[in-house]
C-alpha positions as CSV (number, residue, x, y, z in Angstrom):
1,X,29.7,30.7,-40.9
2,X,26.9,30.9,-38.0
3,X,27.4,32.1,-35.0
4,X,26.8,29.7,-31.9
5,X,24.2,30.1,-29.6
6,X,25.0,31.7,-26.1
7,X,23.6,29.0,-24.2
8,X,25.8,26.9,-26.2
9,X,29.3,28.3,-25.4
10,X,31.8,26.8,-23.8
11,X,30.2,23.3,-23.7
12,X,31.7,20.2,-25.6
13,X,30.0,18.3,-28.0
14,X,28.2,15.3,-26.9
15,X,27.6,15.9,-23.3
16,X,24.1,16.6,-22.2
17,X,22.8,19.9,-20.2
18,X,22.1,16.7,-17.1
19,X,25.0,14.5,-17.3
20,X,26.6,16.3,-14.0
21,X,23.1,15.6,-12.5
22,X,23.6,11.9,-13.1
23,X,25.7,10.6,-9.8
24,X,23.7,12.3,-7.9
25,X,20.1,10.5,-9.3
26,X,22.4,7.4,-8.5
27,X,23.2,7.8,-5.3
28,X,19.4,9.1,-4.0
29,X,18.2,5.8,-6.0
30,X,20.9,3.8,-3.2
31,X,19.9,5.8,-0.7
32,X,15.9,5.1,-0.8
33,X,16.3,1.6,-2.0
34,X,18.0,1.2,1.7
35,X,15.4,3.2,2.9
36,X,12.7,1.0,1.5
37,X,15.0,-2.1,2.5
38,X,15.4,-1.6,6.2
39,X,11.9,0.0,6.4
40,X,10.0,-2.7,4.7
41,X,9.5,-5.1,7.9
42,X,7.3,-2.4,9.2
43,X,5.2,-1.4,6.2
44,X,4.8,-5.2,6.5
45,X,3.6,-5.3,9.9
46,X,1.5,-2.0,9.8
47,X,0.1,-3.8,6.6
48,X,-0.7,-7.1,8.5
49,X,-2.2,-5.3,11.0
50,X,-4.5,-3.3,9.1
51,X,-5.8,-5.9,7.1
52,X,-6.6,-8.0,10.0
53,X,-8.7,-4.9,11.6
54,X,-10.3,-4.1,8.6
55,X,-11.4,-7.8,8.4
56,X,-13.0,-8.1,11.8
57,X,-14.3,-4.6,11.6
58,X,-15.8,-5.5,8.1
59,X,-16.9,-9.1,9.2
60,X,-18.8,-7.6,12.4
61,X,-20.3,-4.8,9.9
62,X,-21.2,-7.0,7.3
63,X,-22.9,-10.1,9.0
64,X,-23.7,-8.4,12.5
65,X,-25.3,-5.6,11.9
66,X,-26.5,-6.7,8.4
67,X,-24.5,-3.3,6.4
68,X,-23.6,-2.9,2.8
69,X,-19.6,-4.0,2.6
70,X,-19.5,-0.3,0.9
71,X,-21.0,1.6,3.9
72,X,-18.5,-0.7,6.5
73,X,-15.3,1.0,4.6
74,X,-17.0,4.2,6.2
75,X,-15.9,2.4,10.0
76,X,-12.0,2.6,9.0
77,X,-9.9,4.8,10.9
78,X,-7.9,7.5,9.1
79,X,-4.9,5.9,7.2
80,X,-6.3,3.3,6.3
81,X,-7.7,4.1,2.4
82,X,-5.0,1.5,1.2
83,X,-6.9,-1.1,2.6
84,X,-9.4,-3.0,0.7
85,X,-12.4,-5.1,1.6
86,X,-13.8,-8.1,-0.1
87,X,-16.3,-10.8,0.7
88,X,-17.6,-14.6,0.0
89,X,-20.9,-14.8,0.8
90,X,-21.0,-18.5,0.6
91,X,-18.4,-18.3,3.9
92,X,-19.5,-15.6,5.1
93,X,-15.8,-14.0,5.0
94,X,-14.6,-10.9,4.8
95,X,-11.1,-10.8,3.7
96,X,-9.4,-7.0,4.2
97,X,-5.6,-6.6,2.2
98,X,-3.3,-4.5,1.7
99,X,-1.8,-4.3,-2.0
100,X,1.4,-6.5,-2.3
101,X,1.9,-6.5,1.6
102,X,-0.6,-8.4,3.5
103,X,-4.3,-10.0,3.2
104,X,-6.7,-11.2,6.3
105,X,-9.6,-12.9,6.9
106,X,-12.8,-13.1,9.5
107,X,-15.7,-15.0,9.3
108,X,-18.6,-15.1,10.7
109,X,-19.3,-17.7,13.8
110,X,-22.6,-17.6,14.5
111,X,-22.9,-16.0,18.7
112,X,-19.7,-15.8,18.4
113,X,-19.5,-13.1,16.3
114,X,-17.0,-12.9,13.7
115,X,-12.9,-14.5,14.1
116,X,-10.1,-13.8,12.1
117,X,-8.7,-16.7,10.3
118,X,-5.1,-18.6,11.3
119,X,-2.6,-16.6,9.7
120,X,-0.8,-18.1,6.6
């Protein structure tokens, strides 16, 4: 007959080398789903925020000074790379979001410079 394995020894048939690890995967799954949960109203906010600066910043860039909406990404201050720009032309909007979270608008008004839109 063969001889078992060291690393084999002593352990019972049909458990796995992780099943010990298991309750404790389950309760840091809880643990940052409440995170996330009592967190989420300010990834919300910070998000709402952001897109509404990166659309007035991107507005002014855009129709003010007459940039490319790729160079006015350059104008962002650190933190915000999850932000994203996009424009209508036809509006002359600018609308800046955040993934999921949050999406804001500006348009351009003439002397006025550029508004941010009513919030949904």
């Amino acid at each position: 007959m063969a001889e078992i394995p060291a690393h084999l020894r002593g352990r019972r048939r049909g458990t796995s080398r992780w099943g010990g690890c298991l309750p404790w995967a389950l309760i840091l799954a809880v643990l940052f789903g409440g995170f996330l949960i009592w967190k989420f109203p300010s990834f919300r906010a910070q998000a709402e925020l952001g897109s509404a600066y990166a659309a007035r910043v991107g507005c002014s860039c855009r129709y003010v000074q007459g940039r490319s909406l790729d160079s006015c990404q350059s104008d962002f201050e650190p933190g915000m790379e999850m932000v994203s720009l996009a424009e209508d032309p036809a509006t002359k909007t600018v609308t800046g979001s955040v993934p999921l979270l949050a999406s804001r608008s500006a348009r351009f008004a003439g002397a006025n410079g550029c508004l941010l839109n009513p919030a949904d």
